[in-house]
C-alpha positions as CSV (number, residue, x, y, z in Angstrom):
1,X,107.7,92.4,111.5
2,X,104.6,94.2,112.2
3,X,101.4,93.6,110.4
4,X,99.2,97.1,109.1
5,X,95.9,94.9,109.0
6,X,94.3,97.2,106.9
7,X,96.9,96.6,104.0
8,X,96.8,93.1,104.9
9,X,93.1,92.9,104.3
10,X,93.0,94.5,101.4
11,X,95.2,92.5,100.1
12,X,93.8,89.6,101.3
13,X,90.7,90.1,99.5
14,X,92.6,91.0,96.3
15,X,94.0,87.6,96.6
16,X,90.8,86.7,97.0
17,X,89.0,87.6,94.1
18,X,92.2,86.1,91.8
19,X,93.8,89.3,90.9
20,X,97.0,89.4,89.1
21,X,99.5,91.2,92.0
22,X,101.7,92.1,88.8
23,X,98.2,93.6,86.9
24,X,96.5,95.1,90.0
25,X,99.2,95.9,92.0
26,X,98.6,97.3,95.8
27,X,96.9,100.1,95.8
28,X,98.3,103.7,97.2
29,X,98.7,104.2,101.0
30,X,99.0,101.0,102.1
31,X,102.0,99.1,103.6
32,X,103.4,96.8,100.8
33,X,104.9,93.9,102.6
34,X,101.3,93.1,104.6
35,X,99.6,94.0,101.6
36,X,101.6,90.9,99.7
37,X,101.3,89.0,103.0
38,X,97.5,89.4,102.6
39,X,97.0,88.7,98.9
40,X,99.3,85.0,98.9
41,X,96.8,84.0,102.1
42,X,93.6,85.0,100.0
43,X,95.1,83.4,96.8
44,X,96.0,80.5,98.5
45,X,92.3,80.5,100.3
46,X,90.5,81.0,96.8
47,X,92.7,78.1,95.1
48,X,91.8,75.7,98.3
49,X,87.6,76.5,97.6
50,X,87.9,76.2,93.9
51,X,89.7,72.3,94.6
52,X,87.7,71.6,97.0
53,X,84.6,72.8,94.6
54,X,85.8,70.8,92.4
55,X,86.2,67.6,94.4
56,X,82.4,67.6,95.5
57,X,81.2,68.3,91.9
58,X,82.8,64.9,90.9
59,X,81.4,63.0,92.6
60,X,77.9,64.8,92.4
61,X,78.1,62.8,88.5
62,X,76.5,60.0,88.1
């Protein structure tokens, strides 16, 4: 399978920002299976730096 980057990235950064895929779904003119590709790697990204956020504010308490 070939990649459109451009979906991909726009995706990615929907995923990002924590959309809902089901609420904000992609948006026109873009290739739907990179565009899902890209938003699970940017929602998966955004949940890694909001645990490891977490993690180090722990332990910032006294």
């Amino acid at each position: 399978m070939k990649i459109d980057k451009k979906s991909w990235r726009q995706g990615y950064e929907a995923g990002l920002r924590q959309q809902n895929s089901h609420v904000f779904p992609e948006p026109e003119n873009t290739e739907v299976l990179s565009w899902h590709a890209g938003f699970l790697e940017g929602q998966t990204e955004a949940e890694i730096k909001i645990k490891i956020h977490r993690k180090q504010s722990r332990r910032k308490e006294p």
